[in-house]
PyMOL Python script that loads the backbone (N, CA, C, O; Angstrom):
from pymol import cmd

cmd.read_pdbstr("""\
ATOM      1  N   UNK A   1    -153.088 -46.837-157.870  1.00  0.00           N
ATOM      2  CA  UNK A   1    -153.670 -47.604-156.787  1.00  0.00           C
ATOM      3  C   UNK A   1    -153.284 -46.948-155.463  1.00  0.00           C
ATOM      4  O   UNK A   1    -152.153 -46.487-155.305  1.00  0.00           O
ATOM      5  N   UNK A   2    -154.297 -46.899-154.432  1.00  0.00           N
ATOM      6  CA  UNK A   2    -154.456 -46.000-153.288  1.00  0.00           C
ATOM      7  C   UNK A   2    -153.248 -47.174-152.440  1.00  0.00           C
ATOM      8  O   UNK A   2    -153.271 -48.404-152.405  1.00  0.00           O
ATOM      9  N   UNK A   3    -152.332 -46.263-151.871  1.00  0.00           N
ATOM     10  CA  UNK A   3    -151.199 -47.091-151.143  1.00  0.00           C
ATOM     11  C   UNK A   3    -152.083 -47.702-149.084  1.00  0.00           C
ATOM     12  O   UNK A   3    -153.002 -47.253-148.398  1.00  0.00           O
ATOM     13  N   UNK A   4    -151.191 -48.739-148.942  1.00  0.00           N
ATOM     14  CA  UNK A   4    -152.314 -49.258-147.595  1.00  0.00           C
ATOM     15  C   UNK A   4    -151.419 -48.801-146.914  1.00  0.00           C
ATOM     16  O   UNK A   4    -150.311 -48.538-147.381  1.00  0.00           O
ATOM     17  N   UNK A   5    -151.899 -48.543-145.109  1.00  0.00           N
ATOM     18  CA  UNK A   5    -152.202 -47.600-144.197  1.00  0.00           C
ATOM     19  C   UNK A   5    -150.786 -48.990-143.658  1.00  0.00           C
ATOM     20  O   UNK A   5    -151.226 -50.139-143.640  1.00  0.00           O
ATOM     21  N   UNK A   6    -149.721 -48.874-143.390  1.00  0.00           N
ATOM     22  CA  UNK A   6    -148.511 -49.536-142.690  1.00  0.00           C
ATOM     23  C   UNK A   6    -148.292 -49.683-141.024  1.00  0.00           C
ATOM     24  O   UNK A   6    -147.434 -49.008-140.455  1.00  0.00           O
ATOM     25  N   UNK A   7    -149.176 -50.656-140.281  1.00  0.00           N
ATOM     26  CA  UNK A   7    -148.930 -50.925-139.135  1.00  0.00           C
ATOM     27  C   UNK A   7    -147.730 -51.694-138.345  1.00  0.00           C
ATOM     28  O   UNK A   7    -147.656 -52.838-138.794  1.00  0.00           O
ATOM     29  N   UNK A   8    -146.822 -51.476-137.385  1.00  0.00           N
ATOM     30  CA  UNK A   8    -146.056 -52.391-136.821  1.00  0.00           C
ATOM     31  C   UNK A   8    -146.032 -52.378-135.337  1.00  0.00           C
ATOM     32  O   UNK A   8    -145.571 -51.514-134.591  1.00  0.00           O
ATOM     33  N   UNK A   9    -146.713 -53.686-135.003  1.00  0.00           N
ATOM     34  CA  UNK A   9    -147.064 -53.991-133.659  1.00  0.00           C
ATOM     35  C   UNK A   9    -145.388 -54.123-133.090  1.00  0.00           C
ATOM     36  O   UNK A   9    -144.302 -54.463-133.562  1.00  0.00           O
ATOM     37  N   UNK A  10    -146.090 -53.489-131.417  1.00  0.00           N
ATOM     38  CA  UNK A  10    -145.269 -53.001-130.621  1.00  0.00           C
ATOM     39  C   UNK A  10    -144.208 -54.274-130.572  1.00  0.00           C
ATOM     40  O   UNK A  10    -143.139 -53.700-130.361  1.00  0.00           O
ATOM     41  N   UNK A  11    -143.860 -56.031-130.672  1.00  0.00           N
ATOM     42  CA  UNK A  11    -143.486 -56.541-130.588  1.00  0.00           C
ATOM     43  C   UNK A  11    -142.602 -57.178-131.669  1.00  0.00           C
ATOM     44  O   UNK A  11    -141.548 -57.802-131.548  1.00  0.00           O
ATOM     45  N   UNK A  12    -143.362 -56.831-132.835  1.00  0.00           N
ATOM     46  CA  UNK A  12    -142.463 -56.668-134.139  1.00  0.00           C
ATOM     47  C   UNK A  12    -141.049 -56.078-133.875  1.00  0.00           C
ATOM     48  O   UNK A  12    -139.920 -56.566-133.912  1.00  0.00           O
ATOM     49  N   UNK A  13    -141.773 -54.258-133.461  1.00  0.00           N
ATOM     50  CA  UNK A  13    -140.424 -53.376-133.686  1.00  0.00           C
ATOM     51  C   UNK A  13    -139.452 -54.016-132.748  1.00  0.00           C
ATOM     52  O   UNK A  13    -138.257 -54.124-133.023  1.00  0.00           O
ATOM     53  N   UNK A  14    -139.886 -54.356-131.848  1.00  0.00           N
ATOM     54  CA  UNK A  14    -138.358 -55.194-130.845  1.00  0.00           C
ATOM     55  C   UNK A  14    -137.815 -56.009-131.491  1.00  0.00           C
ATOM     56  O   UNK A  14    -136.591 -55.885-131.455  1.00  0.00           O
ATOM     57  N   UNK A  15    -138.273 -57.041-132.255  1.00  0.00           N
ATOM     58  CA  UNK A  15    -138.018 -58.008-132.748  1.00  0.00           C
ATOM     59  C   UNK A  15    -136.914 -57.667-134.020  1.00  0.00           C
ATOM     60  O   UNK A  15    -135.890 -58.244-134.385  1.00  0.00           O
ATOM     61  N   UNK A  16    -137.441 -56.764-134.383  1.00  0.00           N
ATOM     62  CA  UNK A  16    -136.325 -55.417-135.660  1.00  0.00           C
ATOM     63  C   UNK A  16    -135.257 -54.953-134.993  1.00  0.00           C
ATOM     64  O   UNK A  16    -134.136 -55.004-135.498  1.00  0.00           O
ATOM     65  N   UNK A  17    -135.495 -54.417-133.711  1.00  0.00           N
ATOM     66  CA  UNK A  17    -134.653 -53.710-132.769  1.00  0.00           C
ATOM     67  C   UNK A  17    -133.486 -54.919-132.620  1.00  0.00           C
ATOM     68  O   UNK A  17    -132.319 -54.525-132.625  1.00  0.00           O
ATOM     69  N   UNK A  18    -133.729 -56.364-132.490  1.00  0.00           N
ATOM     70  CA  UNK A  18    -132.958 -57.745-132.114  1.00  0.00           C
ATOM     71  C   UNK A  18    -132.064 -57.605-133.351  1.00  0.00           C
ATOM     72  O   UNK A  18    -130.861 -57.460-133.133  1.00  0.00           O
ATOM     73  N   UNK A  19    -132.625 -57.637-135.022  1.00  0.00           N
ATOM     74  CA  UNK A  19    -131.608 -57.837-135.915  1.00  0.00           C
ATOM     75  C   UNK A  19    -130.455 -57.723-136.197  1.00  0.00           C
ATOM     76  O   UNK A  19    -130.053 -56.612-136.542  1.00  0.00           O
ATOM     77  N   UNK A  20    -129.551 -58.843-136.141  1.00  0.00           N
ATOM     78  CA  UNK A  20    -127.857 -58.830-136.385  1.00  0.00           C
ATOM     79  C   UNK A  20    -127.604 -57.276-136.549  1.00  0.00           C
ATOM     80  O   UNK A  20    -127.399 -56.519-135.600  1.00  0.00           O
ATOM     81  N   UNK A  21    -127.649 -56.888-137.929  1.00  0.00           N
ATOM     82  CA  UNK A  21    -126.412 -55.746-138.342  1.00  0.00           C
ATOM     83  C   UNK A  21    -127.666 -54.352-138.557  1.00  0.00           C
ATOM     84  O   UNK A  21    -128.863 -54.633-138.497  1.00  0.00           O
ATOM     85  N   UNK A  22    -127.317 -53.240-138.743  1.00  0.00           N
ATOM     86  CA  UNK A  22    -127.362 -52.099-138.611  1.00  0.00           C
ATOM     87  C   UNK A  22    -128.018 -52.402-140.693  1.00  0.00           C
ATOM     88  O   UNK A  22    -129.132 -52.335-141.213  1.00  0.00           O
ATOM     89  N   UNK A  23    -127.137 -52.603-141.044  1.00  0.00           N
ATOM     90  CA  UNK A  23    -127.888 -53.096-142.711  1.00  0.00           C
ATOM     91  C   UNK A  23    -128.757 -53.764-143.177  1.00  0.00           C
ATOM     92  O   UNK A  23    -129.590 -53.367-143.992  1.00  0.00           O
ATOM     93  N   UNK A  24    -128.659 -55.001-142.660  1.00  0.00           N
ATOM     94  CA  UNK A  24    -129.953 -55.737-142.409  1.00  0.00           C
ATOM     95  C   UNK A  24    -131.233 -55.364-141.717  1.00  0.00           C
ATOM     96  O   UNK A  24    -132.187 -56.134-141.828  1.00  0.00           O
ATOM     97  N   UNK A  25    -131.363 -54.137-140.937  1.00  0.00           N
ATOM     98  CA  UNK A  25    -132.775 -53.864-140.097  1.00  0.00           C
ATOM     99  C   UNK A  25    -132.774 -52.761-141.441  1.00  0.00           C
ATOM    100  O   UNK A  25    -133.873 -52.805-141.994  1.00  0.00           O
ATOM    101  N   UNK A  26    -131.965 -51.929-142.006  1.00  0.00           N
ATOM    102  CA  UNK A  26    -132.352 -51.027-143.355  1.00  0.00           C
ATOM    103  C   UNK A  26    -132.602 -51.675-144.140  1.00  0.00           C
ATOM    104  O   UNK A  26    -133.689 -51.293-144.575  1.00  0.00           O
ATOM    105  N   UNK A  27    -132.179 -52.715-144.801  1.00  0.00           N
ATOM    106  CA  UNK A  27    -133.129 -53.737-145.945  1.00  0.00           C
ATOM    107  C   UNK A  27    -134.580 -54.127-145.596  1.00  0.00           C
ATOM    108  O   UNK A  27    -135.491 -54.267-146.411  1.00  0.00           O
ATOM    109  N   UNK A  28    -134.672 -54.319-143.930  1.00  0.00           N
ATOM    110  CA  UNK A  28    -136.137 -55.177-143.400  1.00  0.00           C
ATOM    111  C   UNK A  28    -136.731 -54.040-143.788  1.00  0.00           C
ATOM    112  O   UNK A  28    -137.408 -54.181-144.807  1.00  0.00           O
ATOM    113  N   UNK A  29    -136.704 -52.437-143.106  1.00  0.00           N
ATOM    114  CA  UNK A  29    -137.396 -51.714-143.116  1.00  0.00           C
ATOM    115  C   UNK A  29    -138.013 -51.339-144.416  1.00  0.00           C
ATOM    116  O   UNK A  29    -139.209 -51.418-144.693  1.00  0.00           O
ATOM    117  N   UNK A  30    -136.627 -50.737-145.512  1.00  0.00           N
ATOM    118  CA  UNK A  30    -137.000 -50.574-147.015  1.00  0.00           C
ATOM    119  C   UNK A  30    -138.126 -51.436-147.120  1.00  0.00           C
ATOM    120  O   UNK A  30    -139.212 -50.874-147.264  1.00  0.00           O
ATOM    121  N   UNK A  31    -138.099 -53.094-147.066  1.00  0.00           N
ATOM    122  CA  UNK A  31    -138.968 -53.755-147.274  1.00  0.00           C
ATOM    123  C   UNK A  31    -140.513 -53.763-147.136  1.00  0.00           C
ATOM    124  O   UNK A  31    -141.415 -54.140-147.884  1.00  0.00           O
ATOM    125  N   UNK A  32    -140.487 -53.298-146.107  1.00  0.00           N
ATOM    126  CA  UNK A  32    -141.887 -53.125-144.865  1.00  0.00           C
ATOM    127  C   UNK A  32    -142.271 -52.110-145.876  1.00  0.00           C
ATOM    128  O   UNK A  32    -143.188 -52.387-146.649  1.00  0.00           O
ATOM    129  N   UNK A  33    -141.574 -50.785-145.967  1.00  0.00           N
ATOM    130  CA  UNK A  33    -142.295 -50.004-147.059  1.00  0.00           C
ATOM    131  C   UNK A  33    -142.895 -50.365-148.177  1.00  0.00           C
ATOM    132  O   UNK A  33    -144.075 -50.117-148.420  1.00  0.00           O
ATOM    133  N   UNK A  34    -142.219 -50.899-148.834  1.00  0.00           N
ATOM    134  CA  UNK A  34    -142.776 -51.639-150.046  1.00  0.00           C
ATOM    135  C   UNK A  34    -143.581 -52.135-149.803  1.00  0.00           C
ATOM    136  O   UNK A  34    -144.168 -52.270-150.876  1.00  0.00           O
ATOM    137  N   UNK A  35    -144.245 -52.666-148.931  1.00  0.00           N
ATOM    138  CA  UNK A  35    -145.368 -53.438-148.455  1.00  0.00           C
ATOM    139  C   UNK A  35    -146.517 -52.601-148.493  1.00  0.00           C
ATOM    140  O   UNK A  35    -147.634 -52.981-148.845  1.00  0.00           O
ATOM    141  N   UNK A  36    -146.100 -51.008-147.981  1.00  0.00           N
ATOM    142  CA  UNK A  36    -147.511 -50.684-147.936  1.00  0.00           C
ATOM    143  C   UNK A  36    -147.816 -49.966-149.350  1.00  0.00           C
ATOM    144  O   UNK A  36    -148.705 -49.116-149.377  1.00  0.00           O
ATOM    145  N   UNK A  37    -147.104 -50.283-150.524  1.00  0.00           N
ATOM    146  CA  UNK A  37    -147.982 -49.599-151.854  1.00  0.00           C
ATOM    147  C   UNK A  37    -148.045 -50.936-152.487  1.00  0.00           C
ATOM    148  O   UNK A  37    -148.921 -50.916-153.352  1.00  0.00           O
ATOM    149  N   UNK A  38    -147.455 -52.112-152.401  1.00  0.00           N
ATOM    150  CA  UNK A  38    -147.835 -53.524-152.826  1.00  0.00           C
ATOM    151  C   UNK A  38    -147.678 -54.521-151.972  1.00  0.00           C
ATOM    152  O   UNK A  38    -146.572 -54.974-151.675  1.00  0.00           O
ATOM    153  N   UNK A  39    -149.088 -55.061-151.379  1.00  0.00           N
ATOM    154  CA  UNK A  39    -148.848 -56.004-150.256  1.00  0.00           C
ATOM    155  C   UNK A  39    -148.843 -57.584-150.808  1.00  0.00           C
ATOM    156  O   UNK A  39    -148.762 -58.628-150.160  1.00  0.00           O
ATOM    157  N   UNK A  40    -148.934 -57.415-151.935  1.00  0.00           N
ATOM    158  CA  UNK A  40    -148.614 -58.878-152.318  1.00  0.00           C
ATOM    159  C   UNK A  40    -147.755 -58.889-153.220  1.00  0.00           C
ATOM    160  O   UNK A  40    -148.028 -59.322-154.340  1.00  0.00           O
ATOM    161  N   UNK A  41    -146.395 -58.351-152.859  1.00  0.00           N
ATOM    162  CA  UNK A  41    -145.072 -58.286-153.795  1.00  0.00           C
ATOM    163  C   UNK A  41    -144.641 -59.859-154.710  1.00  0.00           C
ATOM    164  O   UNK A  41    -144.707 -60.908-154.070  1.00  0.00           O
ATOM    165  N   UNK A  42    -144.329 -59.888-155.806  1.00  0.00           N
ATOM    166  CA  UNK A  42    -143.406 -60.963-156.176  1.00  0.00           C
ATOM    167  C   UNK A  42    -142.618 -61.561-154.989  1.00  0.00           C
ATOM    168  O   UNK A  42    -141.905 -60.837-154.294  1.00  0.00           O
ATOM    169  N   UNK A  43    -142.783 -63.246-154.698  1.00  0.00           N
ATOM    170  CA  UNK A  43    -141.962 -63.356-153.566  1.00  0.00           C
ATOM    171  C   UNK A  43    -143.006 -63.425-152.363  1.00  0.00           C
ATOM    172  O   UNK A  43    -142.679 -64.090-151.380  1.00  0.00           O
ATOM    173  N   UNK A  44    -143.849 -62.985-152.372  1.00  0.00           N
ATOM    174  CA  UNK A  44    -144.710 -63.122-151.059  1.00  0.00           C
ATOM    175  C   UNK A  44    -145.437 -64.406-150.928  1.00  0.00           C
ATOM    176  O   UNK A  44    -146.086 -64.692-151.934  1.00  0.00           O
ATOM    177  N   UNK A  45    -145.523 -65.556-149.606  1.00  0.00           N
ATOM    178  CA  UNK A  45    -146.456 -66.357-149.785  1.00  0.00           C
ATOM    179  C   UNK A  45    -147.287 -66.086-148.975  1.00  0.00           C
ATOM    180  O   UNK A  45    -147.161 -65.274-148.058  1.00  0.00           O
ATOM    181  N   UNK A  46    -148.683 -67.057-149.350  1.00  0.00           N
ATOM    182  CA  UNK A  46    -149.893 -66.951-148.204  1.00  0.00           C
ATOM    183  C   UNK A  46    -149.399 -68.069-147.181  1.00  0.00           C
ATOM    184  O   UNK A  46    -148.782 -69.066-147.556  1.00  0.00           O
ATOM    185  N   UNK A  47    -149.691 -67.840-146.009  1.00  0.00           N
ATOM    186  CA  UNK A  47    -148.634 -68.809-145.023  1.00  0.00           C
ATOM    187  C   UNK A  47    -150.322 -69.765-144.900  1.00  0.00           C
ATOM    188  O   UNK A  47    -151.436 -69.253-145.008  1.00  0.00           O
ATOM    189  N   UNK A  48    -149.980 -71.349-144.631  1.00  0.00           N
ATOM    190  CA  UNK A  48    -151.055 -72.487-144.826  1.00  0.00           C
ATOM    191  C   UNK A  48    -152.193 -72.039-143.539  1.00  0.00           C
ATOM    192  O   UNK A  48    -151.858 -71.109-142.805  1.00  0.00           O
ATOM    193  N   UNK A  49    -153.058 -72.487-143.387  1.00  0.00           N
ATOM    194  CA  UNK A  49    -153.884 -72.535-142.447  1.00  0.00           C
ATOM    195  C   UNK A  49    -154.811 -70.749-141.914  1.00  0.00           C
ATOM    196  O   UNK A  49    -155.598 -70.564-140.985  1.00  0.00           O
ATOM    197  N   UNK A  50    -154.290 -69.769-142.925  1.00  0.00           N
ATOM    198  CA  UNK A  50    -154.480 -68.362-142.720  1.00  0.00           C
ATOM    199  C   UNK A  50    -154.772 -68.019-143.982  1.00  0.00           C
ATOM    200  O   UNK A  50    -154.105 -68.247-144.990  1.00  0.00           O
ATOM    201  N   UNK A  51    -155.930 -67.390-143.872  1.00  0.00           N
ATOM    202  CA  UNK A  51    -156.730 -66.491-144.858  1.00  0.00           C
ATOM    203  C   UNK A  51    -156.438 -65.201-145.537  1.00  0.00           C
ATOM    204  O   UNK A  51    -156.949 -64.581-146.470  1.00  0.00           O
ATOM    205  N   UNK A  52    -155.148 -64.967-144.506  1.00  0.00           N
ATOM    206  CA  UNK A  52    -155.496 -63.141-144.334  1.00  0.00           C
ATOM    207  C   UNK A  52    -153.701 -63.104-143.997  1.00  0.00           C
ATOM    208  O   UNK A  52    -153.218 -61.995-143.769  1.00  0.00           O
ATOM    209  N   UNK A  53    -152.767 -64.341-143.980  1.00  0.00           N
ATOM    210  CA  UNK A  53    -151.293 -63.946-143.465  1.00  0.00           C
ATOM    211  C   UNK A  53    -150.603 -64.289-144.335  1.00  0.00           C
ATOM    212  O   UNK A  53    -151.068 -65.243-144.959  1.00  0.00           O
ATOM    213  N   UNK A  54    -149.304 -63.790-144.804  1.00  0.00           N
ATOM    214  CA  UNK A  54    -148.770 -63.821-145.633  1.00  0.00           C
ATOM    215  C   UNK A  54    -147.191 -63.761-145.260  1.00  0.00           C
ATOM    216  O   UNK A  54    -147.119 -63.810-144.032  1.00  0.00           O
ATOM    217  N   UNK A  55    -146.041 -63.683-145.774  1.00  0.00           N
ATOM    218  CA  UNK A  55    -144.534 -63.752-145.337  1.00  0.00           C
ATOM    219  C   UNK A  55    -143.924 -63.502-146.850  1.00  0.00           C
ATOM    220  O   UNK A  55    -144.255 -63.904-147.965  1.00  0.00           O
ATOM    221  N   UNK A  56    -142.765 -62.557-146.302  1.00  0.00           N
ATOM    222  CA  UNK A  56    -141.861 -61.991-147.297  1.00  0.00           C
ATOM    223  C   UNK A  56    -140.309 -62.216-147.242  1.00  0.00           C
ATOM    224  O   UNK A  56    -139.751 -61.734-146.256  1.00  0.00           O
ATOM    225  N   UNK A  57    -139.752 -62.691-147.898  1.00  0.00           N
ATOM    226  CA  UNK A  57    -138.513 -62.669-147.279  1.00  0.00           C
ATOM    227  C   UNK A  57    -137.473 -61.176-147.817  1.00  0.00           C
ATOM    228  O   UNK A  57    -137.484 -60.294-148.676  1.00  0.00           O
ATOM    229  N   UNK A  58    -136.747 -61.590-146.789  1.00  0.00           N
ATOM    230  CA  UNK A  58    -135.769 -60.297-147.365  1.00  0.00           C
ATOM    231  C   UNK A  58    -134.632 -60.987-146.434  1.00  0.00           C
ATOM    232  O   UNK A  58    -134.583 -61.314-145.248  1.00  0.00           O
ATOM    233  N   UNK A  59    -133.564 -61.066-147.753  1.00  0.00           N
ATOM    234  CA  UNK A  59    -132.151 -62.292-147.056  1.00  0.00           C
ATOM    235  C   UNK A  59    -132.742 -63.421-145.778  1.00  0.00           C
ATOM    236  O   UNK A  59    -133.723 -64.165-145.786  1.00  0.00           O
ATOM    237  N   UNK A  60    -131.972 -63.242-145.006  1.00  0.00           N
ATOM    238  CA  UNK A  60    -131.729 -64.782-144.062  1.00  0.00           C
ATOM    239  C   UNK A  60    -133.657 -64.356-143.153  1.00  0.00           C
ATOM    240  O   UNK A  60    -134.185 -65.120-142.345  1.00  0.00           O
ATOM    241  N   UNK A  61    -134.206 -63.167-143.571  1.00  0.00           N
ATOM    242  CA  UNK A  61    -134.760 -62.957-142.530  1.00  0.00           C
ATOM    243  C   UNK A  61    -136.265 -62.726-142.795  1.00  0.00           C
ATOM    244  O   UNK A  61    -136.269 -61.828-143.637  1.00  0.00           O
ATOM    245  N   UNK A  62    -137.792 -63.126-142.470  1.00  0.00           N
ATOM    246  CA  UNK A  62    -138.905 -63.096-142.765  1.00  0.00           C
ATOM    247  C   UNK A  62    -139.896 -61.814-141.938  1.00  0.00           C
ATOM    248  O   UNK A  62    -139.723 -61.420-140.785  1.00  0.00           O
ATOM    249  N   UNK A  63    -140.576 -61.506-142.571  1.00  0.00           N
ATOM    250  CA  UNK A  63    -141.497 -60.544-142.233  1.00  0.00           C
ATOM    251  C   UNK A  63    -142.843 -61.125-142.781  1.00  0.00           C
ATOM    252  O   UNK A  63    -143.246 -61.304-143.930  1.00  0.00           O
ATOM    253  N   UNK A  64    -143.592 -61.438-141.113  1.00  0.00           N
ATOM    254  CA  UNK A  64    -144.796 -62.093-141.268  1.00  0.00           C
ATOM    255  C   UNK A  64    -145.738 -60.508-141.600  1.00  0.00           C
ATOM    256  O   UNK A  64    -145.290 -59.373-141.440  1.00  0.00           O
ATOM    257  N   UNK A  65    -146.532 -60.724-141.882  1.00  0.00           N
ATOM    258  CA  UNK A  65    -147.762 -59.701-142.005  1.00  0.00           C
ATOM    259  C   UNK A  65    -149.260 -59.944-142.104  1.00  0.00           C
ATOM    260  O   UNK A  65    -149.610 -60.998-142.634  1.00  0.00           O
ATOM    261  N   UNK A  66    -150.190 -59.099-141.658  1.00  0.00           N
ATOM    262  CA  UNK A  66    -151.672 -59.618-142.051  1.00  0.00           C
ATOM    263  C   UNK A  66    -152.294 -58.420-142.900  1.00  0.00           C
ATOM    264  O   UNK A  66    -152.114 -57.324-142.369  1.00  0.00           O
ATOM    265  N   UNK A  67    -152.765 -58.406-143.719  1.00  0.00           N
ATOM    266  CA  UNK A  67    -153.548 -57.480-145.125  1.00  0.00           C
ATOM    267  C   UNK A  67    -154.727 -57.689-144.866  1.00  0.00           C
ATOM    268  O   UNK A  67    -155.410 -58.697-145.042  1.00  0.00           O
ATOM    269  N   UNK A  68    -155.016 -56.514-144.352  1.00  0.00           N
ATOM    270  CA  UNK A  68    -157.085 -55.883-144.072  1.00  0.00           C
ATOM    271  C   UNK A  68    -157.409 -55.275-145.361  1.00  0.00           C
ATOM    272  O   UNK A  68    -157.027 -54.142-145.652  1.00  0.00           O
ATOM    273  N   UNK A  69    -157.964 -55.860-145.977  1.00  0.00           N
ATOM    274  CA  UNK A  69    -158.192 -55.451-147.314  1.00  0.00           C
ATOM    275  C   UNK A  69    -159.568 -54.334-147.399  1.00  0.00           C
ATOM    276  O   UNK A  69    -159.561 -53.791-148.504  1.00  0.00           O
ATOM    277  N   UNK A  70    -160.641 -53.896-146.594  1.00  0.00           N
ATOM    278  CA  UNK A  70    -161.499 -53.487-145.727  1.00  0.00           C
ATOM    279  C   UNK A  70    -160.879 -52.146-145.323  1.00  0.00           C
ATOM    280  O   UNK A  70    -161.361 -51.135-145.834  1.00  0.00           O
ATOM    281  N   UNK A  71    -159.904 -52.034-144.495  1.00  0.00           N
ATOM    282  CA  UNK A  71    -159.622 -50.700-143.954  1.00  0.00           C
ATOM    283  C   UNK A  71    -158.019 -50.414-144.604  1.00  0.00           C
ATOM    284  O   UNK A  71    -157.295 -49.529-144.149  1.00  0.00           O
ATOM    285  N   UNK A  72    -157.558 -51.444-145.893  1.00  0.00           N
ATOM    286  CA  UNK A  72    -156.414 -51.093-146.130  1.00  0.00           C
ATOM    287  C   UNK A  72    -155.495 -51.010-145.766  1.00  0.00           C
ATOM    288  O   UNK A  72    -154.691 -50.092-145.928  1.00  0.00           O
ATOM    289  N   UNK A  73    -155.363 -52.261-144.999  1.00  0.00           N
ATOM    290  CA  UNK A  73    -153.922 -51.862-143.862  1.00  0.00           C
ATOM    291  C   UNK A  73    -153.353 -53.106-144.343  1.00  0.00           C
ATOM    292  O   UNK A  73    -154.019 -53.943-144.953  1.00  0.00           O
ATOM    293  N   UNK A  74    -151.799 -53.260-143.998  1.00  0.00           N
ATOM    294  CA  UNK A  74    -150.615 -53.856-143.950  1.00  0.00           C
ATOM    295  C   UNK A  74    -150.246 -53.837-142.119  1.00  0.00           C
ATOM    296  O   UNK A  74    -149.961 -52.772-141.572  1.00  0.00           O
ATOM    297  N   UNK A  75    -150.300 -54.991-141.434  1.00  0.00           N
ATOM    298  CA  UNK A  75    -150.035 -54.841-140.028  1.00  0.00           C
ATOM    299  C   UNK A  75    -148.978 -55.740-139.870  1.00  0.00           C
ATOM    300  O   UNK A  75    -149.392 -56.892-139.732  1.00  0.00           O
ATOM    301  N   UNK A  76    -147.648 -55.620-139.836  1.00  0.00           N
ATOM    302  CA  UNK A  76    -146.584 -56.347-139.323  1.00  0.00           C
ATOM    303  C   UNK A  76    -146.611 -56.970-137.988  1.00  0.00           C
ATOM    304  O   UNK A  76    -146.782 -56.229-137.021  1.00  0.00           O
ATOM    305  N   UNK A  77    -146.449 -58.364-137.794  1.00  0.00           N
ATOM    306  CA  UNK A  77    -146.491 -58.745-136.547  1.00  0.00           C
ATOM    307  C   UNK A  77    -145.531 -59.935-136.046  1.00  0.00           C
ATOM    308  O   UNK A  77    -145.954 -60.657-135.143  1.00  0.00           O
ATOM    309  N   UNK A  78    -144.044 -60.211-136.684  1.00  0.00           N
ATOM    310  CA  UNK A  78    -143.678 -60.584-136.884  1.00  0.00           C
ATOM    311  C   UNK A  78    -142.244 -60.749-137.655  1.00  0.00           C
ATOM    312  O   UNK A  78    -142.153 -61.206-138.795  1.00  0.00           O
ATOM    313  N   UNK A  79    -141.046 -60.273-136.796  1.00  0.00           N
ATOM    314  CA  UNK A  79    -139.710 -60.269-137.817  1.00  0.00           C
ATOM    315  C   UNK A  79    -139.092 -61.320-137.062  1.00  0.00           C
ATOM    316  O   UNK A  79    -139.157 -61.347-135.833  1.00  0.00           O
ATOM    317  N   UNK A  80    -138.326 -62.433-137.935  1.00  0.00           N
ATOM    318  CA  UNK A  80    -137.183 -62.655-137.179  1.00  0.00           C
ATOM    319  C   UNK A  80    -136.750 -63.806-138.411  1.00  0.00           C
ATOM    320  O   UNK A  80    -137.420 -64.110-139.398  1.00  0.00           O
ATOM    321  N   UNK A  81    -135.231 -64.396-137.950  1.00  0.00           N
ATOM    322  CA  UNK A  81    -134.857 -65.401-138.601  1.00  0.00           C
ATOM    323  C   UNK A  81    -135.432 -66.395-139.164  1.00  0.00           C
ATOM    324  O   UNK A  81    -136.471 -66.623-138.546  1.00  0.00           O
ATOM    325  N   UNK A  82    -135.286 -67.147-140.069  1.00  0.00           N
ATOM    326  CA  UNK A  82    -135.888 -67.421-140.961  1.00  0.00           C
ATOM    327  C   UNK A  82    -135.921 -69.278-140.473  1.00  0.00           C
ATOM    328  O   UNK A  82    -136.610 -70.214-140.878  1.00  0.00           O
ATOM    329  N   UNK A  83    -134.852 -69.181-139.463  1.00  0.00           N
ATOM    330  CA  UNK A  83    -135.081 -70.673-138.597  1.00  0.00           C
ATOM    331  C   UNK A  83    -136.254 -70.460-137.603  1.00  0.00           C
ATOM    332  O   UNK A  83    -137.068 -71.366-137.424  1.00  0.00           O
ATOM    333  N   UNK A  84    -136.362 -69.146-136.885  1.00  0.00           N
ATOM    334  CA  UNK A  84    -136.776 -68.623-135.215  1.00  0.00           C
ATOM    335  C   UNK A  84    -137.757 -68.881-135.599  1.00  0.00           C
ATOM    336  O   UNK A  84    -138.279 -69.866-135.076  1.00  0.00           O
ATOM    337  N   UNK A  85    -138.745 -67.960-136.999  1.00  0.00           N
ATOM    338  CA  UNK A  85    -139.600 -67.087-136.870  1.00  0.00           C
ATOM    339  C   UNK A  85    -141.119 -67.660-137.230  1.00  0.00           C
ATOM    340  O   UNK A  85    -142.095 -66.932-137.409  1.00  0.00           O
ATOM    341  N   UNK A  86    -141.122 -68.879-137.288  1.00  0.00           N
ATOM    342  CA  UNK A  86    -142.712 -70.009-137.521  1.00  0.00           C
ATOM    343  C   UNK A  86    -142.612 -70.385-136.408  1.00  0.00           C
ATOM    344  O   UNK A  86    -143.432 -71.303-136.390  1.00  0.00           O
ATOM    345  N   UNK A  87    -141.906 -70.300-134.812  1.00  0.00           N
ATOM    346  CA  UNK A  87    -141.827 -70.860-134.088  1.00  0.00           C
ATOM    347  C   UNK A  87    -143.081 -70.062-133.044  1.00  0.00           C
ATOM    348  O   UNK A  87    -143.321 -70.504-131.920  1.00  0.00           O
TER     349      UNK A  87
END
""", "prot")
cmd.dss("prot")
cmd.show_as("cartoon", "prot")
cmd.util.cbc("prot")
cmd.orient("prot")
């Protein structure tokens, strides 16, 4: 299966850049990868009211995303704590 095209909006990466520890932004990231050869990993939900958005966790911390199934993309738009980050 053809792997999807991995976007992360300019406000995401700050939001990565914010994460507690130096280990935890290497778990988010590993993660994000994985995303772009399976965007609907074990563990992923479709978030309510969205067609097209979905959320992953990885420890205390969520990675929202939207899947263009059309041009194959994975577009991150969205990291943060898992209290912060529906806010």
């Amino acid at each position: 299966m053809a792997e999807y095209r991995l976007l992360i909006k300019a406000s995401a990466a700050k939001e990565l850049d914010a994460v507690g520890t130096k280990a935890d932004r290497q778990r988010i990231v590993q993660r994000m990868r994985t995303l772009a050869a399976a965007p609907r990993p074990q563990g992923s939900e479709k978030l309510a009211g969205y067609t097209d958005r979905y959320r992953v966790r990885q420890g205390n911390y969520r990675i929202i995303y939207l899947i263009d199934e059309g041009r194959r993309e994975v577009t991150i738009f969205k990291i943060g704590h898992r209290k912060d980050v529906y806010r």
